[in-house]
Structures are given as structure tokens and as C-alpha cells.
C-alpha positions as CSV (number, residue, x, y, z in Angstrom):
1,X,15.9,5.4,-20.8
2,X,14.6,7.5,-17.7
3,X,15.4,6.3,-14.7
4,X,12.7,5.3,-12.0
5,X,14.2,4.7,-8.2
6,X,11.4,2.3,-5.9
7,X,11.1,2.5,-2.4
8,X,9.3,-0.7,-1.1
9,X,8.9,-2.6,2.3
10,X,6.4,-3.0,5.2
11,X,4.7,-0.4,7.5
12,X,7.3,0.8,9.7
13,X,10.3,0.3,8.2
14,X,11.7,3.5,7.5
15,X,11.0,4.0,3.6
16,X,9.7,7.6,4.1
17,X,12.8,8.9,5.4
18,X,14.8,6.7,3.4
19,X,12.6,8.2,0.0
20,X,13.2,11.9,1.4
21,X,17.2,11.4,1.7
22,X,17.6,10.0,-1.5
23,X,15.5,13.1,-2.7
24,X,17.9,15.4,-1.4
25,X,20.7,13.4,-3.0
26,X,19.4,12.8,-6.7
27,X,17.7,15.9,-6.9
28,X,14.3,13.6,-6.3
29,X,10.9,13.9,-5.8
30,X,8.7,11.6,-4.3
31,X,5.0,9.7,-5.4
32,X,3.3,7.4,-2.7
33,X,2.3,4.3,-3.7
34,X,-0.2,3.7,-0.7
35,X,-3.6,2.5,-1.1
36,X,-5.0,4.2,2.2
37,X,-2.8,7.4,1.9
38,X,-4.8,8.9,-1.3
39,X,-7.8,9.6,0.7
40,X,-8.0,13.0,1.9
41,X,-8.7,12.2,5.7
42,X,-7.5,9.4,8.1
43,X,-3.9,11.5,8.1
44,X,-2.7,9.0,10.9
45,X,-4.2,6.0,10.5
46,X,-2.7,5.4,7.2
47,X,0.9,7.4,8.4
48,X,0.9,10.2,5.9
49,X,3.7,11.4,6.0
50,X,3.8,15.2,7.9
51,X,5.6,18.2,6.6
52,X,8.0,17.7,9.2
53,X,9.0,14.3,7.5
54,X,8.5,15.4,4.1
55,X,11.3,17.7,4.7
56,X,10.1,20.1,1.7
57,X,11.0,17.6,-0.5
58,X,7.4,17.4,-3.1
59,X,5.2,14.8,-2.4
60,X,2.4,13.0,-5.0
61,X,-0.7,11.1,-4.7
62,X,-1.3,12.1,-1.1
63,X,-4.9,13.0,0.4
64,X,-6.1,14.0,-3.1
65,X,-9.2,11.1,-3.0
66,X,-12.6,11.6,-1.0
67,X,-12.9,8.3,0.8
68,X,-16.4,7.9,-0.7
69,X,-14.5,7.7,-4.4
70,X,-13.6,4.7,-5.9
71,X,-10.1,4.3,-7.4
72,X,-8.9,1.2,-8.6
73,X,-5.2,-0.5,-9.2
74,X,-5.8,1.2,-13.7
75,X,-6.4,4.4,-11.6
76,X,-2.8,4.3,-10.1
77,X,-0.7,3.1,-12.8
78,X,-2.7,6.5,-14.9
79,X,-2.4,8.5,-12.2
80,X,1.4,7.3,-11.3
81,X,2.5,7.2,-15.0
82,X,1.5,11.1,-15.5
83,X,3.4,12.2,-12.0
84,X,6.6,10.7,-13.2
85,X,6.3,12.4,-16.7
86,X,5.8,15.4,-14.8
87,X,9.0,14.7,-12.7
88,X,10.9,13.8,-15.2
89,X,10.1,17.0,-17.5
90,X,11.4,18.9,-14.8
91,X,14.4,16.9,-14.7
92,X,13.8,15.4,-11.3
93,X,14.2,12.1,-10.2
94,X,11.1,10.0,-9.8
95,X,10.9,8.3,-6.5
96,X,8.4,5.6,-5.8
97,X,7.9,5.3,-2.2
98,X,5.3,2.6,-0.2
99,X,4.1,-0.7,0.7
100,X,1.2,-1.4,-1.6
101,X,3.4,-4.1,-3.7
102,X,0.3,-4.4,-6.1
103,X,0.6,-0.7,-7.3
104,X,4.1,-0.5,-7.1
105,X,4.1,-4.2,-9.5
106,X,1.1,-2.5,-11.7
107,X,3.1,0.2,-12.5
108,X,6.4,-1.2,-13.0
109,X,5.1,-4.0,-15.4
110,X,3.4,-1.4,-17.0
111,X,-0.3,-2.7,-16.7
112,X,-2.6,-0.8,-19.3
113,X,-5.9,-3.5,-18.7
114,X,-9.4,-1.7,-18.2
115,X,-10.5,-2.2,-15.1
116,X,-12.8,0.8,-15.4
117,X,-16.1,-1.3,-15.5
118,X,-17.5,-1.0,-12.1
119,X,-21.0,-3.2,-10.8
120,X,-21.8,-2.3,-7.4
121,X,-24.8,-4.5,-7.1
122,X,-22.1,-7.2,-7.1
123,X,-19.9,-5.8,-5.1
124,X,-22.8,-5.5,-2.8
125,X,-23.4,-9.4,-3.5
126,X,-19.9,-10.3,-2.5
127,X,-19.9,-8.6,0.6
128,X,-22.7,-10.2,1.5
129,X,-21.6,-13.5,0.2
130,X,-18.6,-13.2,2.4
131,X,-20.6,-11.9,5.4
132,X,-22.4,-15.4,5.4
133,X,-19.4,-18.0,4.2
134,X,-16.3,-16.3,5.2
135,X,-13.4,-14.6,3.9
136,X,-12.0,-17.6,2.7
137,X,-15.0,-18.6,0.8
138,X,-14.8,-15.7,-1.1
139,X,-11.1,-16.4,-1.5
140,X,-11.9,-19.9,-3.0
141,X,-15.1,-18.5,-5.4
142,X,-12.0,-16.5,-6.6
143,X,-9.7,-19.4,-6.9
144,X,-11.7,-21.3,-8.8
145,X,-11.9,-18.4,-11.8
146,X,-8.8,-17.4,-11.4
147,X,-6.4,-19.1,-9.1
148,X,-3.3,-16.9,-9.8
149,X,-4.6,-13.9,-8.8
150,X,-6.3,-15.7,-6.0
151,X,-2.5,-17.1,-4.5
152,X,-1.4,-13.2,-4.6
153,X,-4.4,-12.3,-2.3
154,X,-4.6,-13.0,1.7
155,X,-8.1,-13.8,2.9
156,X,-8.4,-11.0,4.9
157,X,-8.4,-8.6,1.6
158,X,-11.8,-8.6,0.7
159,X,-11.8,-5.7,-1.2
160,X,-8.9,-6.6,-3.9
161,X,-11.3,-9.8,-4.1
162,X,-14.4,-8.8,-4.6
163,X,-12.3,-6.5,-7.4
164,X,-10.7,-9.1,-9.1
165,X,-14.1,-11.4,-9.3
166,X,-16.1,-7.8,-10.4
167,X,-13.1,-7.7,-12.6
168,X,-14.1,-11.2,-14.2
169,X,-17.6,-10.5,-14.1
170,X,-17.7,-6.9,-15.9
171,X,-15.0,-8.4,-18.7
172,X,-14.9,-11.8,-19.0
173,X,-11.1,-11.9,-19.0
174,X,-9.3,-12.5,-15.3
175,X,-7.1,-9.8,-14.1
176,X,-3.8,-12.2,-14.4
177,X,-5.3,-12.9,-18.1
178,X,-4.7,-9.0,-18.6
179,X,-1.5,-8.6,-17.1
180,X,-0.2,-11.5,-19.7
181,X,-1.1,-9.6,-22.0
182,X,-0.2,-6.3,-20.9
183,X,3.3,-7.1,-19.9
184,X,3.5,-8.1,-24.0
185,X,4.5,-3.6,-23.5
186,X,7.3,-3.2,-21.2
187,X,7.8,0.3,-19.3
188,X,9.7,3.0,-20.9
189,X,11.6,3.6,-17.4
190,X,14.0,1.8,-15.8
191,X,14.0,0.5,-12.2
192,X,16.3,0.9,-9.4
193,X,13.7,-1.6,-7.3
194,X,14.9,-1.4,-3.7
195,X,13.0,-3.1,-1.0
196,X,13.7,-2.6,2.9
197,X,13.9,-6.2,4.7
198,X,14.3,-7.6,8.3
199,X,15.7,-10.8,9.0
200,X,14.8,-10.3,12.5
201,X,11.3,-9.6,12.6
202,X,11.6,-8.3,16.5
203,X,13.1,-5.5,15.1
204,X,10.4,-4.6,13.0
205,X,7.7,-5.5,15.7
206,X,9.2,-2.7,17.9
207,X,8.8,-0.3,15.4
208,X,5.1,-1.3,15.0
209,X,4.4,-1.0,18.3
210,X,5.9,2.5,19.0
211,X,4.6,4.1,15.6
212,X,1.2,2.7,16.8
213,X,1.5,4.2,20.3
214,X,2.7,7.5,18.8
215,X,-0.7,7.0,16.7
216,X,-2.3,6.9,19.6
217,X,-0.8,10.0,21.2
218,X,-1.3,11.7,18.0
219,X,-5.5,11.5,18.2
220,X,-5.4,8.0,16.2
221,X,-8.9,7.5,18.4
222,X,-10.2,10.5,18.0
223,X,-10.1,9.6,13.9
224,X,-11.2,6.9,14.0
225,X,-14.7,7.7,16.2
226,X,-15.4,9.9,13.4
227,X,-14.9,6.9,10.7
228,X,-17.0,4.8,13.1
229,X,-19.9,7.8,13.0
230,X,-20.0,8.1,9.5
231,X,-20.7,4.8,8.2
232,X,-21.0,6.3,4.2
233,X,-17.4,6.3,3.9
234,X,-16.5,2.7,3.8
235,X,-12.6,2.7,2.7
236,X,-12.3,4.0,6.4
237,X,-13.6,0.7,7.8
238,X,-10.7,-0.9,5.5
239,X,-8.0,1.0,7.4
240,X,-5.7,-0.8,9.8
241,X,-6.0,1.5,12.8
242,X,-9.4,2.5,12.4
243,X,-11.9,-0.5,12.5
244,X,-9.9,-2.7,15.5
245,X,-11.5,0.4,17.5
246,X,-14.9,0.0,16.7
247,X,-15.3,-3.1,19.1
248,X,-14.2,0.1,22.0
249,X,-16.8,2.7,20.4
250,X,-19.6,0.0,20.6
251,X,-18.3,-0.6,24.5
252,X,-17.6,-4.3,23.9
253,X,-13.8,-4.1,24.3
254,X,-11.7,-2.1,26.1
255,X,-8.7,0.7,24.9
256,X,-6.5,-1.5,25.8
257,X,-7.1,-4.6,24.1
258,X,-8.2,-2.5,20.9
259,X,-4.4,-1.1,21.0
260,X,-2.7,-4.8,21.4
261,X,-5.5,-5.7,18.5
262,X,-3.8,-2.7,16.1
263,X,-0.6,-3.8,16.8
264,X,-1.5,-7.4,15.9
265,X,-2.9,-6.6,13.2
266,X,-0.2,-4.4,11.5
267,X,2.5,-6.9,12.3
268,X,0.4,-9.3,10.3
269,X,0.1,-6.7,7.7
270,X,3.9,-6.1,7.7
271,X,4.3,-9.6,7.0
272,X,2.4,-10.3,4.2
273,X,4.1,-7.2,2.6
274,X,7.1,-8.5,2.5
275,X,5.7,-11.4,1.4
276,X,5.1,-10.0,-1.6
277,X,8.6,-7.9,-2.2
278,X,10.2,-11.1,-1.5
279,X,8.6,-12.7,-4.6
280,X,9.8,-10.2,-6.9
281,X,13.5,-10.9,-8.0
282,X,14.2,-7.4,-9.6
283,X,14.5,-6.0,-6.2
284,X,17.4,-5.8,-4.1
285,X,16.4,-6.0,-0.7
286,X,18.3,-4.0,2.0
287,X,18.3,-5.7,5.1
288,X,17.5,-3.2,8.6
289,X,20.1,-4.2,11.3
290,X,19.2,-3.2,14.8
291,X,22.0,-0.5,15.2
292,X,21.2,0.9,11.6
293,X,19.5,4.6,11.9
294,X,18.5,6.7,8.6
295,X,22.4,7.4,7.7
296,X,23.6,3.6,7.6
297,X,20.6,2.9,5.8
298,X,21.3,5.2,3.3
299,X,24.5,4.1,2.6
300,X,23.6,1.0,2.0
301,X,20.6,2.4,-1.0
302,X,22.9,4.9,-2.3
303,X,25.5,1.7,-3.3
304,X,22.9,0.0,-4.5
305,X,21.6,2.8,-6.8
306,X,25.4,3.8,-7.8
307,X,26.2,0.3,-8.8
């Protein structure tokens, strides 16, 4: 059985660097499993990773997406499933690298549902819907169709929402409904799941904050006053990094507080990530102590993938 190594954790945490060095080890090459990094623009909002970090080592399922597109969770397991053939018929090592747990999870249980069926009049609907009631009142119009998906989903995610009630809408079967039945196939691969982890979360914080003030020195304003002027591309708005800075565009709030609001607002993100690694027991989670740099950490993955 072809083996299949997995890269998970939060923003910040390193797994780039960690997914290159394990490249070079096990002759690897590497396919992002990041829901903002597909789209061909908003290069530092979403931390694509440069050439510099890339290191030469290939990298798949970067920038390839017009952010006007759609692509949904079926399009990544097909998409994902066909770069690790490729990989593998090379006789390379498939590396899985991100922090969207729900493609990483989709893949690895080996999803096949349709979710093609798209309705954007009720997407349209939704939005509106939780324009008027809330986030969380989308959340519970979820819940009460299908309440496991809905516990996997933060009320702040309004787009996997509205997707997982279109889902229910366009098929008549829920999304966890199709993954019962879909896991009835297990993968061909196997997994070497590996997840990085902080027990102390102030380590983690401080790498938030200085990747989003590098961001910022980077042009990470500059990107995202041209999402703000082109209101057609709405995965932009999505982007942590891009829409806290629209209160600064419209002259309501200042740099500043726009910054601090990133910064808030990724550390929440980071949170609920590992949120969801945590709840997944085939991972082993490697733990980031505060004098570990990129050569203890690899250490500690390459004994975990040797053993």
C-alpha cells in the first residue's frame, strides 16, 4: 500500500518548512491542502508559501483557482487524489501539507459524495438569511437538518454552512449522511497523519503576531484594497487578512486597530484548527516547545514517520 505522509496544524506553526524538510528526506513532494491558497491572487493573505520557502521542492494545488470560481470540499479530494497518483507514479513521496482539517479529513476518509449540484439563488438566500438573524441562526437552521455536521462547523464559517444546507437542499441526503456511506470505501494509501500542537498557546500567539506584521511589511494592505475595490470576487472577503481591513478602507477604523483585529482574528482561527486535529485520533500530534527551531522539529516527525 502507497504511503501518504500529512502535515496538519494551525496558521503559523511551522508545517511549511516542516513539509519541505521531510521533502528533501523521503524524496517528497508536496500538495497544499489550503482552502484560501488555491486562488490565484491574495499571495500573502493566505501565506503561500514563496520560492524561497518552497526551497525547489514541487508544490501542488497552489494559485491555480480564479477567486470568482467555485470549488467545493468533492473538488479537492478529485483534484488531491489525481496529484498523489501523479506523485506516486514518479516514485515520490506524497506530502500533504495545511490547515484546512476538512480537506485533509475528506481526502483521507476517502469521501466520493457529489456535491457538484450547485443553487446559487439559495446561496443568495442564506446569506441574506444570515445577514438578518445572525451567524448562529444559520448555524442552528443547519443543526436542525443535520446536527453532526453542524457540531464540526464554528458560526463564524458561513460559507461551509450555507454549503452543507445547499448540500441538503440540491440532494436530499446530509453531507454526514454521505460520508457514512462513503467511508463504507476506505483509501488505497496509508497515512502517516502528523499534526503540529502547542500546549502553550503563547507560543503560538507570537508567531501570529510576527507572521502578521511581516504581512504587513510585505504589502498585506496594499492586497487587500484591491479585494475591497473589486467587490465580484467574494472568496477574497472570506480571507483572514483581507476583510478586518475594510473597516480602515471605509475610514471607520484606524491601521492600527485593523492590525490588533487580524491578529485576533487568526489566533481564533488557530484555535479552532486545532480543535479539529485534536478530534482525530489517527494523528500523532508533535508538540512545538519554545526552544524548538525547524531541526528539533524534524527530529521529532522523522521518528514518528520511521516508527
Amino acid at each position: 500500500m502507497d504511503k501518504v505522509i500529512v502535515v496538519g496544524g494551525p496558521t503559523a506553526s511551522g508545517k511549511t518548512a516542516l513539509a519541505v524538510e521531510l521533502a528533501k528526506i523521503y524524496g517528497g513532494e508536496v500538495i497544499s491542502a489550503d482552502s484560501m491558497q488555491i486562488y490565484t491572487d491574495m499571495d500573502i493573505a493566505s501565506a503561500k508559501p514563496t520560492a524561497e520557502e518552497q526551497q525547489g521542492i514541487p508544490h501542488h494545488l497552489i494559485g491555480f483557482l480564479k477567486p470568482t470560481e467555485s470549488f467545493s470540499v468533492a473538488d479537492y479530494v478529485r483534484l488531491c487524489d489525481k496529484c498523489v497518483k501523479d506523485v506516486l507514479n514518479r516514485e515520490k513521496t506524497p506530502i500533504i501539507c495545511g490547515g484546512t482539517g476538512l480537506y485533509i479529513s475528506s481526502f483521507v476518509d476517502n469521501l466520493t459524495f457529489d456535491d457538484s449540484r450547485q443553487d446559487f439563488q439559495f446561496r443568495e438566500e442564506m446569506r441574506k438569511f444570515a445577514e438578518e438573524n445572525g451567524n448562529a441562526a444559520l448555524l442552528e437552521k443547519l443543526r436542525s437538518v443535520d446536527p453532526e455536521t453542524a457540531a464540526t462547523l464554528h458560526e463564524n464559517n458561513v460559507g461551509r454552512i450555507i454549503r452543507a444546507l445547499e448540500v441538503y437542499h440540491t440532494t436530499g441526503h446530509t453531507i454526514s449522511q454521505a460520508k457514512a456511506v462513503s467511508k463504507k470505501n476506505p483509501s488505497p494509501y496509508k497515512f502517516i497523519m502528523i499534526a503540529l500542537d502547542f500546549d502553550n498557546r503563547a507560543i503560538l500567539h507570537e508567531r501570529i503576531n510576527r507572521r502578521v506584521d511581516d504581512m504587513v511589511k510585505r504589502g498585506l494592505v496594499e492586497e487587500a484594497r484591491q479585494c475591497f475595490e473589486q467587490p465580484e470576487r467574494p472568496t477574497a472577503a472570506q480571507a483572514i487578512g483581507c476583510k478586518e481591513l475594510y473597516p480602515y478602507f471605509r475610514g471607520e477604523r484606524s491601521l492600527e486597530e485593523c492590525i490588533e483585529e487580524i491578529k485576533l482574528r487568526t489566533r481564533q482561527y488557530a484555535k479552532r484548527q486545532m480543535t479539529w486535529f485534536r478530534r482525530d485520533k489517527r494523528i500523532v500530534h508533535l508538540f512545538v516547545c519554545e526552544n524548538d527551531n525547524t531541526e528539533s522539529i524534524l527530529k521529532k516527525a522523522t521518528d514518528i514517520i520511521n516508527s
